[in-house]
C-alpha positions in Angstrom: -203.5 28.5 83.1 -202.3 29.6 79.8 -200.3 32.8 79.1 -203.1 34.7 77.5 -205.0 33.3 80.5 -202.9 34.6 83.1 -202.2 38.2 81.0 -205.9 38.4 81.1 -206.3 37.8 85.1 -203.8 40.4 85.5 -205.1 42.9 83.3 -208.6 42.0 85.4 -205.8 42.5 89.1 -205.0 45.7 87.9 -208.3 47.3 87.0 -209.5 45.9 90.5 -206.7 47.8 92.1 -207.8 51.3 90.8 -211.3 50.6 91.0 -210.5 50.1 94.6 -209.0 53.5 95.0 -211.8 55.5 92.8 -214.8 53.6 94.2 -214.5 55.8 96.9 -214.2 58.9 95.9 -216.4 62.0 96.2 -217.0 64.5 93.7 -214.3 66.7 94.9 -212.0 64.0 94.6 -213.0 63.1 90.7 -212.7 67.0 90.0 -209.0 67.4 91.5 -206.4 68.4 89.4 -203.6 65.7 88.4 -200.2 65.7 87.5 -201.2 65.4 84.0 -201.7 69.0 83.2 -205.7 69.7 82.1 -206.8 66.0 83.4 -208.8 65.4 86.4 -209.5 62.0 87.6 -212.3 62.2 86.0 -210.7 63.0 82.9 -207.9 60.1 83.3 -210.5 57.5 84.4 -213.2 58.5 80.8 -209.8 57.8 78.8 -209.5 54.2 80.2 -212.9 53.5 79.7 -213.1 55.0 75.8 -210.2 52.9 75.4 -211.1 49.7 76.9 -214.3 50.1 74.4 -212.2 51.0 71.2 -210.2 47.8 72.1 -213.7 45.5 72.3 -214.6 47.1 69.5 -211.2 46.3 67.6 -211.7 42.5 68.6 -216.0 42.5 67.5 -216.2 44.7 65.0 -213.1 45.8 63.1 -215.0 47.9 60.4 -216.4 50.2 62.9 -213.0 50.4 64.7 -211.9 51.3 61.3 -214.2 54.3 61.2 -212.9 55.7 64.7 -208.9 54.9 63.1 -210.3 57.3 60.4 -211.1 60.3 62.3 -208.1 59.8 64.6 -205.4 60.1 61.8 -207.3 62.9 60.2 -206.8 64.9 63.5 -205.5 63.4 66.3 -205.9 66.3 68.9 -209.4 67.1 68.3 -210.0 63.2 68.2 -208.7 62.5 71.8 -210.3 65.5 73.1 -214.1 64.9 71.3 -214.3 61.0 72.1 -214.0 62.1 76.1 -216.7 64.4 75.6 -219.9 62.3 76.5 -218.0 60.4 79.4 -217.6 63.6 81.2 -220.8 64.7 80.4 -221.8 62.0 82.9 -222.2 62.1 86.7 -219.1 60.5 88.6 -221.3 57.2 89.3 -222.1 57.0 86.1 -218.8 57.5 84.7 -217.7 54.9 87.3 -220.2 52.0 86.1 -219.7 52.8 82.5 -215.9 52.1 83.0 -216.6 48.9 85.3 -219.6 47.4 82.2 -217.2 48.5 79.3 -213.9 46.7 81.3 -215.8 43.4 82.2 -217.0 43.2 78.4 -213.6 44.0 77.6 -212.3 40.8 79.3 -215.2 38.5 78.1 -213.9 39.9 75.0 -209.9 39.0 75.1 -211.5 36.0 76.7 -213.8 34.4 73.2 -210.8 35.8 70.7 -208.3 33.5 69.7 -204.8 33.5 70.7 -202.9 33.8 67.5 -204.9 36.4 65.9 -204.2 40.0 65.1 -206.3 43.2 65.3 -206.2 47.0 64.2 -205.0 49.6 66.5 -204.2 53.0 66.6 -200.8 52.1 65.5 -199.6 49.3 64.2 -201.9 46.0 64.2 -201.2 44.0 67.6 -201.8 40.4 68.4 -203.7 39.6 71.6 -201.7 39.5 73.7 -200.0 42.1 73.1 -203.3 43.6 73.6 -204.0 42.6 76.8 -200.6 44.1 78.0 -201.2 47.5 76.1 -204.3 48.1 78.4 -202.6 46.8 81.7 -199.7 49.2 80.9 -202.6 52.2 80.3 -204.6 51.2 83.2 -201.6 51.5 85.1 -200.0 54.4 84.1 -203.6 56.1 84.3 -204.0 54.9 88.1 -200.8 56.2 89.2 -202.1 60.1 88.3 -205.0 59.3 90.2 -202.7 57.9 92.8 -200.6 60.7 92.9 -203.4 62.8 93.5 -204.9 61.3 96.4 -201.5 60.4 98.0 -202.0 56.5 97.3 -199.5 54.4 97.6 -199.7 51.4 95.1 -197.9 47.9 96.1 -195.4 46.7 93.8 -196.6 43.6 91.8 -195.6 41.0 89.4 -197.9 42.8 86.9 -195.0 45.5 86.2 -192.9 42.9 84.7 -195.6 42.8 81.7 -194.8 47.2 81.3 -191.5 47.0 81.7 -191.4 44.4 78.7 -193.8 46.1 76.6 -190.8 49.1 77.4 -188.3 47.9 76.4 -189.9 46.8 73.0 -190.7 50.2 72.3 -187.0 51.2 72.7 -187.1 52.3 69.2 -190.1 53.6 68.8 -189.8 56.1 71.7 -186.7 58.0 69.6 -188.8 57.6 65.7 -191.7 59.1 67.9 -189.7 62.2 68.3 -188.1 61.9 65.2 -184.6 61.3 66.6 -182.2 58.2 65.2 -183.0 55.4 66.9 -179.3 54.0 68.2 -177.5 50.9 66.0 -177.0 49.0 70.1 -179.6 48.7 72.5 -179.4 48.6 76.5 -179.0 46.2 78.9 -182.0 46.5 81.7 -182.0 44.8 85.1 -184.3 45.2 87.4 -184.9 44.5 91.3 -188.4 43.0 91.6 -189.9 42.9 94.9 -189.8 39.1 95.3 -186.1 39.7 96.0 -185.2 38.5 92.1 -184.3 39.9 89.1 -185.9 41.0 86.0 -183.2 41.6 82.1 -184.1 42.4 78.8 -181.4 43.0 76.5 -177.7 41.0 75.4 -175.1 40.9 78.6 -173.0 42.5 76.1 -174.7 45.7 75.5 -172.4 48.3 77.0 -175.1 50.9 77.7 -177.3 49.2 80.9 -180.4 50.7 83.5 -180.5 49.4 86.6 -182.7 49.9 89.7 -186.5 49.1 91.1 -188.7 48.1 88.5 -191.4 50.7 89.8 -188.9 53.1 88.8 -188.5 51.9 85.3 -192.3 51.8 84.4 -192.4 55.2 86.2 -190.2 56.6 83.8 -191.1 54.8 80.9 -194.5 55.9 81.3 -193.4 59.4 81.9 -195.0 59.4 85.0 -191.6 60.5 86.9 -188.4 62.1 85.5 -185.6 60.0 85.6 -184.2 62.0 88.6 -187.0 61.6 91.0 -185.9 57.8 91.0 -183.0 55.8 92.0 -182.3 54.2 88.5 -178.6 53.9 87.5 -177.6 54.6 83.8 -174.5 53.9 82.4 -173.6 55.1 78.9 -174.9 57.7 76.7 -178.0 55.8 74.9 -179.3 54.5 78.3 -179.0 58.2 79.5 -181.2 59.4 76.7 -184.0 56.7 76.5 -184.3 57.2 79.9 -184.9 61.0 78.9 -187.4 60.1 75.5 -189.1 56.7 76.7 -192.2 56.1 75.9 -194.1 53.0 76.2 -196.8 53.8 75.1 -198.2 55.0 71.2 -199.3 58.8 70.6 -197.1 62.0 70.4 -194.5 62.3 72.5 -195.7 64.6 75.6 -193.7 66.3 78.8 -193.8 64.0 81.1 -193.0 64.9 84.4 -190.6 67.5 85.8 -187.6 67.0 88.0 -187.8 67.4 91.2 -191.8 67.3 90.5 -192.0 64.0 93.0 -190.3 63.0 96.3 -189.0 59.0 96.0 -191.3 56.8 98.0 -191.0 53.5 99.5 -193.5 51.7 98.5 -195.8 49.3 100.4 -195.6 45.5 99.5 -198.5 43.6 99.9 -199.7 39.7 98.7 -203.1 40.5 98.8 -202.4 43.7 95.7 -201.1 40.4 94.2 -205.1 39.3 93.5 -207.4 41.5 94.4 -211.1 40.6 94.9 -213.6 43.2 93.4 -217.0 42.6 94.7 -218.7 44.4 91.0 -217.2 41.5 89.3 
């Protein structure tokens, strides 16, 4: 299997994972509050499935994607806020297959588009596979709020290696974003995966290093958990403040989460989150 190949299958894992932890919900459940203040799950699960289609629609029709870019740049609150509209308008099963159709064309998508080409995003243009990662990273940071607000607990997988990448390459973007200097050295990161090995990014000589679980990283660079709530270890000034700015992902930079929001978890390990079979697919 090639790397866009294998990006794709995982991409496909981690939809299957939250699918599996939404399909049964009841409408109580898609109407709770999350940790994302305003957003239900209902709310959190319309954004994934808008976005899945704006990225099909960035690799099938790049004039019309063009159209949406348009309105978003001209007022990007009221943009995020209108596009959601119809998808809550619809009952939770509905709003449920819609995001399961829209994800599966998605993939047939990534799948018919070749490797080295680039397409328009919100940002800045972004190949394919970088792509593919972008809505892994989304999907995943979007499931843990609906996690969180169930009391889920998501295995650790090899699919976190692809966020914590994606990261670390937005090290400078996540201090322009708040319109900070972005720092002349970068930061060494090593990570604990749960295989028992070791994921870096970054020169050995770096003097400014993050170290700990990788679930902790993406939780942080999502903004999904302040910094404190984990057991990373910073060392040196630059590492303390990305770890206090991150962002992975593109759009304004928002709260995040507060300390002492979240109790640290243990999570559960499992093979079987490694592949998960969805029976809609």
């Amino acid at each position: 299997m090639n790397q866009l190949a294998s990006l794709i299958t995982d991409l496909h894992d981690e939809q299957t994972a939250l699918d599996h932890i939404v399909t049964v919900f009841d409408n109580d459940d898609w109407n709770r509050p999350t940790p994302a203040e305003g957003w239900t799950s209902r709310h959190q699960i319309a954004h994934l499935a808008f976005f899945d289609a704006a990225a099909q629609m960035s690799l099938t029709d790049p004039e019309a994607f063009a159209q949406q870019r348009r309105r978003a740049d001209r007022d990007p609150d009221a943009y995020s806020i209108a596009v959601l509209e119809p998808l809550l308008a619809l009952t939770s099963a509905q709003l449920l297959d819609t995001w399961r159709q829209g994800r599966r064309s998605l993939l047939n998508a990534f799948r018919s588009t070749p490797a080295g080409t680039r397409h328009p995003w919100y940002g800045p243009s972004m190949s394919v596979a970088s792509m593919v990662t972008a809505r892994l990273m989304e999907t995943w940071a979007h499931g843990q709020d609906v996690a969180d607000t169930v009391g889920a607990i998501r295995p650790v997988t090899s699919r976190m290696e692809h966020i914590a990448r994606i990261a670390c390459l937005a090290f400078p973007f996540s201090f322009v974003n708040r319109a900070m200097p972005v720092p002349d050295t970068g930061v060494r990161v090593r990570l604990s995966l749960p295989s028992g090995g070791t994921w870096e990014f970054g020169d050995d000589g770096l003097e400014d290093s993050v170290s700990g679980p990788i679930e902790d990283f993406c939780l942080v660079l999502t903004r999904r958990r302040h910094v404190a709530d984990t057991t990373l270890v910073t060392s040196g000034p630059i590492a303390g403040e990305w770890m206090t700015v991150g962002q992975a992902y593109a759009g304004p930079p928002g709260p995040g989460r507060a300390s002492g929001q979240f109790t640290r978890r243990t999570p559960l390990v499992s093979s079987a989150a490694q592949n998960p079979q969805n029976p809609q697919d």
